[in-house]
mmCIF file as Biopython writes it, N, C-alpha, C and O atoms, coordinates in Angstrom:
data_model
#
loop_
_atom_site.group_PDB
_atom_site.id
_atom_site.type_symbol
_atom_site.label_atom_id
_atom_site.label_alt_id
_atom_site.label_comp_id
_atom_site.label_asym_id
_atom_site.label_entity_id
_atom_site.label_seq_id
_atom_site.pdbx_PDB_ins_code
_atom_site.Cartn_x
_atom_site.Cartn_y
_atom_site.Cartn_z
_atom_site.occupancy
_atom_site.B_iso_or_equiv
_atom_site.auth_seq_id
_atom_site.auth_asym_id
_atom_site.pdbx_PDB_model_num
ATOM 1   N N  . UNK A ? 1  ? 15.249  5.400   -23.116 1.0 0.0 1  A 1 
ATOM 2   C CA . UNK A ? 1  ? 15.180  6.134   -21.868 1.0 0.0 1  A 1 
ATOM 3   C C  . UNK A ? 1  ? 13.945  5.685   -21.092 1.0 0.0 1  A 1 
ATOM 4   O O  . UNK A ? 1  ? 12.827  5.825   -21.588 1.0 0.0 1  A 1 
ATOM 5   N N  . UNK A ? 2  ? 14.133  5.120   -19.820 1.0 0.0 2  A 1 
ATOM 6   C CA . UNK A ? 2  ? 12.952  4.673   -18.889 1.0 0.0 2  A 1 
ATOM 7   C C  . UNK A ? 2  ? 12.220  6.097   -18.528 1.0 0.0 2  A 1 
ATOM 8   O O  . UNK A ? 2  ? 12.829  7.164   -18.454 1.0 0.0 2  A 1 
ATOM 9   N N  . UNK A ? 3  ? 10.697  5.921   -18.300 1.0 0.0 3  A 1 
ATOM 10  C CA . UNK A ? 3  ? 10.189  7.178   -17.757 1.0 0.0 3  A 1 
ATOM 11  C C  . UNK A ? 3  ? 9.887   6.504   -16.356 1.0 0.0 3  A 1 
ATOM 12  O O  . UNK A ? 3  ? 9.581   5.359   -16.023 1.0 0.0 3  A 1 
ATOM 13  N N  . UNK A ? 4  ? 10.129  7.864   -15.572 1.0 0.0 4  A 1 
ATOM 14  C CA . UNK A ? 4  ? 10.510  7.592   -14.300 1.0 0.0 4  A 1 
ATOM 15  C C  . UNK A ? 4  ? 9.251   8.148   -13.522 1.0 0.0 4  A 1 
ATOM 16  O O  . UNK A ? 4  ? 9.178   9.376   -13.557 1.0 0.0 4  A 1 
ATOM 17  N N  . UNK A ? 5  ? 8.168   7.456   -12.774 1.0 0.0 5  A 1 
ATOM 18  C CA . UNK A ? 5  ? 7.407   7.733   -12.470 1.0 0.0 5  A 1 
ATOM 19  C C  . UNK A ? 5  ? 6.825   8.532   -11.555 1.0 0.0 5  A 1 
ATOM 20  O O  . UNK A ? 5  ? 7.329   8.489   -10.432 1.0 0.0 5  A 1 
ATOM 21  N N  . UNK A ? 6  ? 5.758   9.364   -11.743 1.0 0.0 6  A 1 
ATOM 22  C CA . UNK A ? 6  ? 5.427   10.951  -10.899 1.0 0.0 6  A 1 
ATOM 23  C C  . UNK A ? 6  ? 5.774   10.751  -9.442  1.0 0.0 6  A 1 
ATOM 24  O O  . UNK A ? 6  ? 5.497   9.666   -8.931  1.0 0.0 6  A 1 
ATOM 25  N N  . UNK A ? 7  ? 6.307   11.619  -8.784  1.0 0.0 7  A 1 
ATOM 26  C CA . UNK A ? 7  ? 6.464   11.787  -7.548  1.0 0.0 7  A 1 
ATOM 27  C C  . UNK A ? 7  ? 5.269   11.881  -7.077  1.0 0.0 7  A 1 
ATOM 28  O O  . UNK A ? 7  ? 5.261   10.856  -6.395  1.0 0.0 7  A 1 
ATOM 29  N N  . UNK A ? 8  ? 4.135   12.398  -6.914  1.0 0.0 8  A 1 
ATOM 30  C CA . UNK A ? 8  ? 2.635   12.238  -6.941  1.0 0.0 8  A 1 
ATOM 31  C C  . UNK A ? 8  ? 2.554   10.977  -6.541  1.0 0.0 8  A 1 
ATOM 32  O O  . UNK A ? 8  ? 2.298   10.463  -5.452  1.0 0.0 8  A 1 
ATOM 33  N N  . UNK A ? 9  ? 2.802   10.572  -7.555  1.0 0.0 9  A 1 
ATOM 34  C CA . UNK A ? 9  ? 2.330   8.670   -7.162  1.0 0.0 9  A 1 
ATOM 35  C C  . UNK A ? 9  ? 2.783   8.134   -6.515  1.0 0.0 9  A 1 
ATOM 36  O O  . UNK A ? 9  ? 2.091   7.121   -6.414  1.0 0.0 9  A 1 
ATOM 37  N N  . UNK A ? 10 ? 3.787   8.040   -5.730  1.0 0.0 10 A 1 
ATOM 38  C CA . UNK A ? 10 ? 4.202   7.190   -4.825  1.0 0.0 10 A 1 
ATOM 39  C C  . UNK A ? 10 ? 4.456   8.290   -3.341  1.0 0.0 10 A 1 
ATOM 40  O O  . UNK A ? 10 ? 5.112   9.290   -3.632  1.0 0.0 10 A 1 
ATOM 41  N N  . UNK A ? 11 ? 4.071   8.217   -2.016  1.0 0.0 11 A 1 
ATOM 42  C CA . UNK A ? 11 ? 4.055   8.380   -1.044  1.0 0.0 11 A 1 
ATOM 43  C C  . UNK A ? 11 ? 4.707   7.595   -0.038  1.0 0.0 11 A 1 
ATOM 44  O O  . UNK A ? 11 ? 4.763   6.420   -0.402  1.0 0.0 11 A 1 
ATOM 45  N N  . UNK A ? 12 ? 5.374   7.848   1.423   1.0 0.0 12 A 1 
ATOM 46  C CA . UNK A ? 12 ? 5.675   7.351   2.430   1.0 0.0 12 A 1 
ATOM 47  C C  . UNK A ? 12 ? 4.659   6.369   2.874   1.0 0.0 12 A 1 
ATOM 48  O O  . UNK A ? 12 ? 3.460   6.279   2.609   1.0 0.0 12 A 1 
ATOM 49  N N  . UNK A ? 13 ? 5.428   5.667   3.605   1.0 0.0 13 A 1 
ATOM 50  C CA . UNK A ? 13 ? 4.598   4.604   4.760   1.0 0.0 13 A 1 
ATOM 51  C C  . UNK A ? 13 ? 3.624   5.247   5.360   1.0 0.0 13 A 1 
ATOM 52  O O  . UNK A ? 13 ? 2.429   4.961   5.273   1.0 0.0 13 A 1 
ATOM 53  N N  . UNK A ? 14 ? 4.339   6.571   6.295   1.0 0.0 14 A 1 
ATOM 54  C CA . UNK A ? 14 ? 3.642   7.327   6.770   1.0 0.0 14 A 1 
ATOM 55  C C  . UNK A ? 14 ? 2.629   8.105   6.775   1.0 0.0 14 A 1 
ATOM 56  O O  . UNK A ? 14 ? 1.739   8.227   7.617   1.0 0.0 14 A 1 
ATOM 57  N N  . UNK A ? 15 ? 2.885   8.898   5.303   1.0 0.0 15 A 1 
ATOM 58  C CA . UNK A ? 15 ? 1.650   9.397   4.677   1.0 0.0 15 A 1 
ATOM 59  C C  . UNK A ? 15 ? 0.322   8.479   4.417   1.0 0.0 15 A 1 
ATOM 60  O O  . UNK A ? 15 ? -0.838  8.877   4.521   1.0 0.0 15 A 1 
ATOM 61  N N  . UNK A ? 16 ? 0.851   6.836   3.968   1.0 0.0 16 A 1 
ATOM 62  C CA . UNK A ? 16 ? -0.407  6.253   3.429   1.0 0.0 16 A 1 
ATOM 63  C C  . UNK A ? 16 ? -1.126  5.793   4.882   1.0 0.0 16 A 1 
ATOM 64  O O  . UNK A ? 16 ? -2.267  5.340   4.980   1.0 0.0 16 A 1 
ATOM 65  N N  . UNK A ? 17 ? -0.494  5.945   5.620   1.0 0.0 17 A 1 
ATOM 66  C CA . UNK A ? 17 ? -1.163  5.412   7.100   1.0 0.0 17 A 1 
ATOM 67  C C  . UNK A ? 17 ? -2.138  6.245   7.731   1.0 0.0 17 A 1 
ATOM 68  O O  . UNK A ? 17 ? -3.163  5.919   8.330   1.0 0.0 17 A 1 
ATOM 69  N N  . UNK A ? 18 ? -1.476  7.785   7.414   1.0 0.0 18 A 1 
ATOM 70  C CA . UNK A ? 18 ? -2.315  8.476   7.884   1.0 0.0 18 A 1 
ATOM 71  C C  . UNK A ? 18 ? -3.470  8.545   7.089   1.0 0.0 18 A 1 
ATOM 72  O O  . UNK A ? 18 ? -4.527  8.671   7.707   1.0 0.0 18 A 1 
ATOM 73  N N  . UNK A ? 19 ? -3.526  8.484   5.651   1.0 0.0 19 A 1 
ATOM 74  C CA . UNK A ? 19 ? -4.828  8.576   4.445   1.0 0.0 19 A 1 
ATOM 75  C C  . UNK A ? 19 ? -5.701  7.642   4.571   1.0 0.0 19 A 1 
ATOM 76  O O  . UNK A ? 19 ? -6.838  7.603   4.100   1.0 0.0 19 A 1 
ATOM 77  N N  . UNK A ? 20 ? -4.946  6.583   5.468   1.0 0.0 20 A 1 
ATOM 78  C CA . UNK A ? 20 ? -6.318  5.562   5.552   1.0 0.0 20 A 1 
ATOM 79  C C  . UNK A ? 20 ? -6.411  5.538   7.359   1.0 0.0 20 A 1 
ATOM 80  O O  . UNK A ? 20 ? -7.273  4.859   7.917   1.0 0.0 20 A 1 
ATOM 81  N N  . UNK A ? 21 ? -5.606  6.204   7.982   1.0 0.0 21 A 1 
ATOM 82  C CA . UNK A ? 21 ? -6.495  6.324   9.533   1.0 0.0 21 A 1 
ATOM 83  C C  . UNK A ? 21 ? -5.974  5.239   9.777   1.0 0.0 21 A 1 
ATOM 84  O O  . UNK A ? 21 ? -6.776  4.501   10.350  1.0 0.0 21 A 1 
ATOM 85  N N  . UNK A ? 22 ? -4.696  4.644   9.561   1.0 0.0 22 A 1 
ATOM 86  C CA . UNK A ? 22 ? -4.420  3.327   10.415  1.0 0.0 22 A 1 
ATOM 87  C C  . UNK A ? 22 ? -2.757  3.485   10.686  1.0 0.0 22 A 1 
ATOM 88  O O  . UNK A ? 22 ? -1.967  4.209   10.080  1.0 0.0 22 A 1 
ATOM 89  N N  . UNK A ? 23 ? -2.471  2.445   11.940  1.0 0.0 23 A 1 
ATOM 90  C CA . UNK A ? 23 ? -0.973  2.586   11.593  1.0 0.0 23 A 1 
ATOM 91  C C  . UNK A ? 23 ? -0.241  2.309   10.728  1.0 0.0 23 A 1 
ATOM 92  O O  . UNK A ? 23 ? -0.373  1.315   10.014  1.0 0.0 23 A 1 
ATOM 93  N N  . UNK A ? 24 ? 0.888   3.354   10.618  1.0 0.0 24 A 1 
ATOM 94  C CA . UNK A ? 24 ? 2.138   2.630   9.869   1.0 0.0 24 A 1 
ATOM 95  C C  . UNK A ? 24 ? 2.708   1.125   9.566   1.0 0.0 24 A 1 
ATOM 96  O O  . UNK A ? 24 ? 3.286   0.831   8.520   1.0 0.0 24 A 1 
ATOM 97  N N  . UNK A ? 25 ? 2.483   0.311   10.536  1.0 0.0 25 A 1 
ATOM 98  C CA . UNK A ? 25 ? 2.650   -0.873  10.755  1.0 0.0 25 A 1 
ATOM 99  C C  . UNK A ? 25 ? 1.788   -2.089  10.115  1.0 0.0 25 A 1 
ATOM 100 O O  . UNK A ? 25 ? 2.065   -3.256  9.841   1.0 0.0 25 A 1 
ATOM 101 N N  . UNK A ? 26 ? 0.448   -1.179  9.982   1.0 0.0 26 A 1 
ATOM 102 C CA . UNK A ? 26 ? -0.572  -2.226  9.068   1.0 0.0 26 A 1 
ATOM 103 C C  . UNK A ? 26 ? 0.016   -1.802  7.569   1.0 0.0 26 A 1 
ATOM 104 O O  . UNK A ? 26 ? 0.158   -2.536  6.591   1.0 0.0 26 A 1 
ATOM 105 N N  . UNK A ? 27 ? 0.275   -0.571  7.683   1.0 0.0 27 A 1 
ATOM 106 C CA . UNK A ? 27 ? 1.136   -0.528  5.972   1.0 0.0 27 A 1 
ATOM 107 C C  . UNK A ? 27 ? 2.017   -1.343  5.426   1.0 0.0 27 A 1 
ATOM 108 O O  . UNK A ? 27 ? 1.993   -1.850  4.305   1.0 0.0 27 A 1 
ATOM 109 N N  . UNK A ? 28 ? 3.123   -1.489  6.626   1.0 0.0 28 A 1 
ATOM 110 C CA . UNK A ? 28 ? 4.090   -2.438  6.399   1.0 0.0 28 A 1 
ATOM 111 C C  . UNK A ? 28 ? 4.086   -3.682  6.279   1.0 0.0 28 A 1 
ATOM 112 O O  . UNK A ? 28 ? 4.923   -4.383  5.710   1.0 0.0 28 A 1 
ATOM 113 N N  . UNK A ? 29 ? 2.738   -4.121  7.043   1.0 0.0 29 A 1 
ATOM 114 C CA . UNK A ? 29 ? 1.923   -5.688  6.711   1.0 0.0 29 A 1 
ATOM 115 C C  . UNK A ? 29 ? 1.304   -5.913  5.246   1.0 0.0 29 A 1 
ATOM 116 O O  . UNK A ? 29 ? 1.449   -6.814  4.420   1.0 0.0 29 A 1 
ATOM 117 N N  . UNK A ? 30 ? 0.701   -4.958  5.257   1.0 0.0 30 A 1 
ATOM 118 C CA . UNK A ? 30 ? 0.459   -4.823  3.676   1.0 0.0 30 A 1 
ATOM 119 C C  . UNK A ? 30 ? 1.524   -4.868  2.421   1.0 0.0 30 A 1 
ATOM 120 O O  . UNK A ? 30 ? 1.301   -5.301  1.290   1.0 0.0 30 A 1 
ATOM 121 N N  . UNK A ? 31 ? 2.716   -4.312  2.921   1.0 0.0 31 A 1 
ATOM 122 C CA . UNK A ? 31 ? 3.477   -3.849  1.866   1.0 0.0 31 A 1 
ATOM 123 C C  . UNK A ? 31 ? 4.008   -5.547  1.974   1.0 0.0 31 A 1 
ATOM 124 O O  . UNK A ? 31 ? 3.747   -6.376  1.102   1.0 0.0 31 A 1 
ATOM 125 N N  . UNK A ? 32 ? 4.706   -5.809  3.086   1.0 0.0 32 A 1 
ATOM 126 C CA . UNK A ? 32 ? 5.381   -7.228  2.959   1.0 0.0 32 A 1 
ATOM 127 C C  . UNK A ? 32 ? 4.029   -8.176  2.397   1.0 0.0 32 A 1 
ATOM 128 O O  . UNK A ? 32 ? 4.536   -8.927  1.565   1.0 0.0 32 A 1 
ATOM 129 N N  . UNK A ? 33 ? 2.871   -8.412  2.457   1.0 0.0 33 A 1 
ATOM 130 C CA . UNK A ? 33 ? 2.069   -9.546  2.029   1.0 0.0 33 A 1 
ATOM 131 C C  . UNK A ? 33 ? 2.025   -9.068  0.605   1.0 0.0 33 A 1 
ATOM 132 O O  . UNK A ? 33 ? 1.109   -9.530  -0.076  1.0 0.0 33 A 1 
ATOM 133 N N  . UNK A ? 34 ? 2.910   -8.166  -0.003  1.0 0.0 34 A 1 
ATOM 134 C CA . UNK A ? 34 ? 2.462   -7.972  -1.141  1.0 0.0 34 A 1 
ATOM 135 C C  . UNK A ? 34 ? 1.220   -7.463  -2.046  1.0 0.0 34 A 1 
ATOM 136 O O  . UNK A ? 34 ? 0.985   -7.731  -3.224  1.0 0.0 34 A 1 
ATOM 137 N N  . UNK A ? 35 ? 0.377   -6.517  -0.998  1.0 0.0 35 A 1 
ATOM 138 C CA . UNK A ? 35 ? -0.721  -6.219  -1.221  1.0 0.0 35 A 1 
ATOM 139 C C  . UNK A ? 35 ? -0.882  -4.829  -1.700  1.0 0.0 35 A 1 
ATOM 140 O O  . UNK A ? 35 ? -1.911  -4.623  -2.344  1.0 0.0 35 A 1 
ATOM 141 N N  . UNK A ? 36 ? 0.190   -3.499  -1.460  1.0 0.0 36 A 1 
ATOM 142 C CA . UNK A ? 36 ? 0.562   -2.794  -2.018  1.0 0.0 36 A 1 
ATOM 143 C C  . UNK A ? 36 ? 2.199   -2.837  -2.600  1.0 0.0 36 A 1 
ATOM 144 O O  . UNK A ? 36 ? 3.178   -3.358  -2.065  1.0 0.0 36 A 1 
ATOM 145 N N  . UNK A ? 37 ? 2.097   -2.052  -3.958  1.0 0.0 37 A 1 
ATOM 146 C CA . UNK A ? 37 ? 2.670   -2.373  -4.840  1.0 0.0 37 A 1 
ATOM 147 C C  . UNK A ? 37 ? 4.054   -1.009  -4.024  1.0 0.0 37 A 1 
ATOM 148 O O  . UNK A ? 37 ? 3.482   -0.048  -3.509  1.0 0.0 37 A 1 
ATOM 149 N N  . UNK A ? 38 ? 5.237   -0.974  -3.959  1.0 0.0 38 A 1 
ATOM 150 C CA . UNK A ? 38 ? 6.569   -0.032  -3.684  1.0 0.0 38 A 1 
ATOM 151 C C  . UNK A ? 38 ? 7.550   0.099   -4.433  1.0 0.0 38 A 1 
ATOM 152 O O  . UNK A ? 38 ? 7.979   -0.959  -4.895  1.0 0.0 38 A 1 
ATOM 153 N N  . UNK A ? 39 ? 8.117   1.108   -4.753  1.0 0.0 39 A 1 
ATOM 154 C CA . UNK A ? 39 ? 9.438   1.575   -4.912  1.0 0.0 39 A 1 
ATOM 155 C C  . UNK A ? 39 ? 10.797  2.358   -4.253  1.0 0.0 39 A 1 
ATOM 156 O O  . UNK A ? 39 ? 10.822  2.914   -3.155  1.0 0.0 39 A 1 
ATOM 157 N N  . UNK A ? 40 ? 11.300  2.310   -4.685  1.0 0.0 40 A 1 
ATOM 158 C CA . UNK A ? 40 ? 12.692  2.960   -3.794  1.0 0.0 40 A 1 
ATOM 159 C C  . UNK A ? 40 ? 13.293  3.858   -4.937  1.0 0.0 40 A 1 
ATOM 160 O O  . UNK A ? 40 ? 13.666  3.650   -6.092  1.0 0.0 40 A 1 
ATOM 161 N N  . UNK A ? 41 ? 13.182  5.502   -3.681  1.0 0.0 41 A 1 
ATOM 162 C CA . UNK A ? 41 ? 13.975  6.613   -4.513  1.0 0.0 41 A 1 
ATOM 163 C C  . UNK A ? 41 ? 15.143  6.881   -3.225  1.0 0.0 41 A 1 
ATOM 164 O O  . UNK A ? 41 ? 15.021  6.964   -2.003  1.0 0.0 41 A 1 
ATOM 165 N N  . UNK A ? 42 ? 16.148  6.956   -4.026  1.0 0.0 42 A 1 
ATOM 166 C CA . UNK A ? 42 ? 17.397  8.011   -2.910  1.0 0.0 42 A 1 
ATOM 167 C C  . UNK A ? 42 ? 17.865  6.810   -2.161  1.0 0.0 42 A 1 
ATOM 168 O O  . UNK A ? 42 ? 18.918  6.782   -1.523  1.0 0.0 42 A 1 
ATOM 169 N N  . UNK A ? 43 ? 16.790  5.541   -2.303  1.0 0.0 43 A 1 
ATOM 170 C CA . UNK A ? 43 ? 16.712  4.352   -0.318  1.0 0.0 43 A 1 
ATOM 171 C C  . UNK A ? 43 ? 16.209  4.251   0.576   1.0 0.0 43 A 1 
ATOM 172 O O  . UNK A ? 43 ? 16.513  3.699   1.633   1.0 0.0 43 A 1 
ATOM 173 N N  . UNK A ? 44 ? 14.922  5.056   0.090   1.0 0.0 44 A 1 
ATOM 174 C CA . UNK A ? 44 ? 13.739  5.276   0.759   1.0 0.0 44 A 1 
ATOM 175 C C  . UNK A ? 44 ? 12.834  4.755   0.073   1.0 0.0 44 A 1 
ATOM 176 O O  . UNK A ? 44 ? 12.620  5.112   -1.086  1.0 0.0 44 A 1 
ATOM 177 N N  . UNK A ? 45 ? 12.035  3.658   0.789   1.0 0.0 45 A 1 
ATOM 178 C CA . UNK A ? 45 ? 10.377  2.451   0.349   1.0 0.0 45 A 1 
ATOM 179 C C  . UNK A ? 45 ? 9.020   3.783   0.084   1.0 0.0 45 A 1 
ATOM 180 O O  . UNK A ? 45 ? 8.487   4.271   1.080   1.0 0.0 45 A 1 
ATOM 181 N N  . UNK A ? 46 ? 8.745   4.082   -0.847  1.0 0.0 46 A 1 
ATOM 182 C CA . UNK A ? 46 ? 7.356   4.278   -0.862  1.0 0.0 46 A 1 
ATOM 183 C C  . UNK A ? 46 ? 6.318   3.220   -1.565  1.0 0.0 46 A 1 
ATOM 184 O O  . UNK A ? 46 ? 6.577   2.164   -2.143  1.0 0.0 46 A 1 
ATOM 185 N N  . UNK A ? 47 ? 5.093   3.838   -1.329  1.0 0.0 47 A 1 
ATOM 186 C CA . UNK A ? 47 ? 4.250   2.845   -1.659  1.0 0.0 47 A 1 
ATOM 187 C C  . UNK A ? 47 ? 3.610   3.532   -2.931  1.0 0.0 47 A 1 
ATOM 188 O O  . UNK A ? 47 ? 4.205   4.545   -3.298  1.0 0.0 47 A 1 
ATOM 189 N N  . UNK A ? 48 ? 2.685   3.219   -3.547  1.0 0.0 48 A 1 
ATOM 190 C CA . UNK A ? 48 ? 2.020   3.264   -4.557  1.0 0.0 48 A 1 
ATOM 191 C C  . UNK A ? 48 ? 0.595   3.918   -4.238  1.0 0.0 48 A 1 
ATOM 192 O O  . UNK A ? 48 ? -0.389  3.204   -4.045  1.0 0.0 48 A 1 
ATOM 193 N N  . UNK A ? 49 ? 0.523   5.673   -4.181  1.0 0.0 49 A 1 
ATOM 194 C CA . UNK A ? 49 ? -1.150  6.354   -3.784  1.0 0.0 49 A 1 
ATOM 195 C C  . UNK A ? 49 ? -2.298  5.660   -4.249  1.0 0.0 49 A 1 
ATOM 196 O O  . UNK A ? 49 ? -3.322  5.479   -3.590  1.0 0.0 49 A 1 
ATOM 197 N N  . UNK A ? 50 ? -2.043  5.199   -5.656  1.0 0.0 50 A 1 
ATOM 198 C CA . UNK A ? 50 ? -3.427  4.413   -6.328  1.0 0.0 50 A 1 
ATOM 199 C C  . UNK A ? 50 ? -3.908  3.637   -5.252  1.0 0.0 50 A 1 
ATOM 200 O O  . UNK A ? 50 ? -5.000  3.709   -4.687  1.0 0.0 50 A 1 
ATOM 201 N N  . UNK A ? 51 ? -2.715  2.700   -4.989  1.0 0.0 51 A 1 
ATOM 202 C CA . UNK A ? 51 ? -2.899  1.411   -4.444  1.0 0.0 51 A 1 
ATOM 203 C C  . UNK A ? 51 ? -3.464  1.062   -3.073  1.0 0.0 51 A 1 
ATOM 204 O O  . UNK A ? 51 ? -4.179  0.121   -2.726  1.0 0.0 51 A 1 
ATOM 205 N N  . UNK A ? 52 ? -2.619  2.725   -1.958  1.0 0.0 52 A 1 
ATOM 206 C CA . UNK A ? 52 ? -3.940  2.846   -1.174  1.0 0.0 52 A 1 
ATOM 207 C C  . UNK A ? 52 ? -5.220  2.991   -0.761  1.0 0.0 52 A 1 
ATOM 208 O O  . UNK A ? 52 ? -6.174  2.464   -0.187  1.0 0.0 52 A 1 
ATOM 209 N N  . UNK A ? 53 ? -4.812  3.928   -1.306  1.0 0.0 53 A 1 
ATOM 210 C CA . UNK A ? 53 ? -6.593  4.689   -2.023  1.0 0.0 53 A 1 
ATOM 211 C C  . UNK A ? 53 ? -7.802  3.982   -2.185  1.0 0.0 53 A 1 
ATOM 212 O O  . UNK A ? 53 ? -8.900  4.216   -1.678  1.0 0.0 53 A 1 
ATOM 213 N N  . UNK A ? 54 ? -7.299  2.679   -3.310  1.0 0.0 54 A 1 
ATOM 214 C CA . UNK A ? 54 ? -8.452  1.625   -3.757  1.0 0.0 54 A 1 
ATOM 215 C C  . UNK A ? 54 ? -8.186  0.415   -2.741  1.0 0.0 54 A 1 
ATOM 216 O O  . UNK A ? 54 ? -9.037  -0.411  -3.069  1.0 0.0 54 A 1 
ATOM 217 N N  . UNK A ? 55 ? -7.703  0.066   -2.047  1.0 0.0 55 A 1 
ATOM 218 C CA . UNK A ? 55 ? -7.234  -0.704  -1.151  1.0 0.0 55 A 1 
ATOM 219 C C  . UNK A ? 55 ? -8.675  -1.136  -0.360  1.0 0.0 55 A 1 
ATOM 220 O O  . UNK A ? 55 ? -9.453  -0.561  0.402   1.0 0.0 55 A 1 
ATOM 221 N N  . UNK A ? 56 ? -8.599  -2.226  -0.863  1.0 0.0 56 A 1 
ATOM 222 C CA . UNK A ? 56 ? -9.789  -2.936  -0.085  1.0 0.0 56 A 1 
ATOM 223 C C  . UNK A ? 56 ? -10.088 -4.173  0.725   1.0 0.0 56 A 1 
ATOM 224 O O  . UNK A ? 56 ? -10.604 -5.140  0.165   1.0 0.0 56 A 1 
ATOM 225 N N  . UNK A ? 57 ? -9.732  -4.207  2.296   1.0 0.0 57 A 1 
ATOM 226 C CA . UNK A ? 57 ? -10.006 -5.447  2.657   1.0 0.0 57 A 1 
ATOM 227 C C  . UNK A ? 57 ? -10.236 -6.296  2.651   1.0 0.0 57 A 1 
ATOM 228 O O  . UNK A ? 57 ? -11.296 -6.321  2.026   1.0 0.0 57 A 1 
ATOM 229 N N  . UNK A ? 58 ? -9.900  -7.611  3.052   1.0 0.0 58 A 1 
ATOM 230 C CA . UNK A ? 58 ? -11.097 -8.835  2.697   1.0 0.0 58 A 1 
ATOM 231 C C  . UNK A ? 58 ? -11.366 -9.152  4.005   1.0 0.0 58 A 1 
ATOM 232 O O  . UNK A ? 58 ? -10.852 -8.737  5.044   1.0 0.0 58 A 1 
ATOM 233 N N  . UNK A ? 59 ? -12.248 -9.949  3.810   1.0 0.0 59 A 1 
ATOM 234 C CA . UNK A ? 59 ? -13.275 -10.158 4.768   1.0 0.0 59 A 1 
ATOM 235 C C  . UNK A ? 59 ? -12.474 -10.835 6.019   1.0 0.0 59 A 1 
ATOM 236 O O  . UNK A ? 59 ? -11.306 -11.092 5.728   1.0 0.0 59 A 1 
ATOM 237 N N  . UNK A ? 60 ? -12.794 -11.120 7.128   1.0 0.0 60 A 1 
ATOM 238 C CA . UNK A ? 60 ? -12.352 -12.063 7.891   1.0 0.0 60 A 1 
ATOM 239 C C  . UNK A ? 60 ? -13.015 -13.076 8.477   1.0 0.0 60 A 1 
ATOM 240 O O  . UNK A ? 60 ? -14.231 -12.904 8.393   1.0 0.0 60 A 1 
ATOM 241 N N  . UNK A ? 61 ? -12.618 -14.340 9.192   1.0 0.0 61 A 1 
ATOM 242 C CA . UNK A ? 61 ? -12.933 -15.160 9.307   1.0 0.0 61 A 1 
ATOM 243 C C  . UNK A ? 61 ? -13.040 -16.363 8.182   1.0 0.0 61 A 1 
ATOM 244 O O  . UNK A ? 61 ? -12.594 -15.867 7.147   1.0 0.0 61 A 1 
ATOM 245 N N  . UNK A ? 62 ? -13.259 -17.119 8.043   1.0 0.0 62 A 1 
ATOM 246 C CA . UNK A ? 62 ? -13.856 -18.351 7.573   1.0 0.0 62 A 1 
ATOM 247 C C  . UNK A ? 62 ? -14.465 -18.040 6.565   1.0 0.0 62 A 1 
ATOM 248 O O  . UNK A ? 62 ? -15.254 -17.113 6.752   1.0 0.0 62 A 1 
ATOM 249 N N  . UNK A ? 63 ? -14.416 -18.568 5.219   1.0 0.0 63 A 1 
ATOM 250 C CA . UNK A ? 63 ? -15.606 -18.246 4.025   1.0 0.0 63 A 1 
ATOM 251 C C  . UNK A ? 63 ? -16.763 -19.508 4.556   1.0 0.0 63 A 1 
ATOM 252 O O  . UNK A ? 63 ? -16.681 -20.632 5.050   1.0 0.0 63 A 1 
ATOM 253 N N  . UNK A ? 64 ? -17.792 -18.619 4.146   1.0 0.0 64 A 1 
ATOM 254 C CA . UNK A ? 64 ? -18.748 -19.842 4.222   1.0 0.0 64 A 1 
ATOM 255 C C  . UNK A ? 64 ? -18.877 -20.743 3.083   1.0 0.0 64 A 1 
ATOM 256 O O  . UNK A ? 64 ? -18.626 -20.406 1.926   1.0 0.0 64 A 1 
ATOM 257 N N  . UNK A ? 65 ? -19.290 -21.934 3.455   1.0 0.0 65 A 1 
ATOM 258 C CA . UNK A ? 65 ? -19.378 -23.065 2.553   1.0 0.0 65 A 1 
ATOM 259 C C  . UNK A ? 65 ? -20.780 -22.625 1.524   1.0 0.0 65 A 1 
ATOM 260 O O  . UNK A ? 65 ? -21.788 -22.067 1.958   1.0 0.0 65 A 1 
ATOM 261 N N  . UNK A ? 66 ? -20.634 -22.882 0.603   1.0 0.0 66 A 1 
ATOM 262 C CA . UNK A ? 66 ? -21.309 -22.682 -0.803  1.0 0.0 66 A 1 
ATOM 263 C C  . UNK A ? 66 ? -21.510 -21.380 -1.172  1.0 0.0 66 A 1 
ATOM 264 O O  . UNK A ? 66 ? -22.538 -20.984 -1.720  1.0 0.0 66 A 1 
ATOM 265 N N  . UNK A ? 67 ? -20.328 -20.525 -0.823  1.0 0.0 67 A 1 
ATOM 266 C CA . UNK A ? 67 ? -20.201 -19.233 -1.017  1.0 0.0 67 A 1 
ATOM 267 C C  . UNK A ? 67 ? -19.216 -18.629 -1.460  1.0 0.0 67 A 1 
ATOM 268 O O  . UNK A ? 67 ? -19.248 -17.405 -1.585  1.0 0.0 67 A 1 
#
C-alpha cells in the first residue's frame, strides 16, 4: 500500500504565490524549470510547501570569473 502524502504538504499555485509575495506566474516558471517539486490530486497541480518555503534564488547576472 503506497502512503499518500499529507494534504498539508502540498498547496496551490496560488497559495504558494501569495506565501512568497510574488505572482502566480513566477510559480509556474518555477514549477516548469523544475525548481519546485508538484503533484496532481482530483487534476489539480500543486506544489510542494517545503519547497517554497526554502526556495532560494540565485543570483543574477554573470558569475564572476574566479568565483
Amino acid at each position: 500500500m503506497s502512503k499518500q502524502p499529507a494534504p498539508s504538504e502540498w498547496i496551490t499555485q496560488a497559495e504558494a504565490a501569495r506565501l512568497r509575495k510574488v505572482s502566480r506566474q513566477a510559480i509556474s516558471k518555477l514549477v516548469a524549470a523544475g525548481r519546485i517539486r508538484t503533484t496532481t490530486f482530483g487534476g489539480r497541480a500543486f506544489v510542494n510547501r517545503r519547497d517554497v518555503e526554502k526556495f532560494e534564488p540565485e543570483a543574477r547576472g554573470r558569475k564572476k570569473a574566479g568565483k
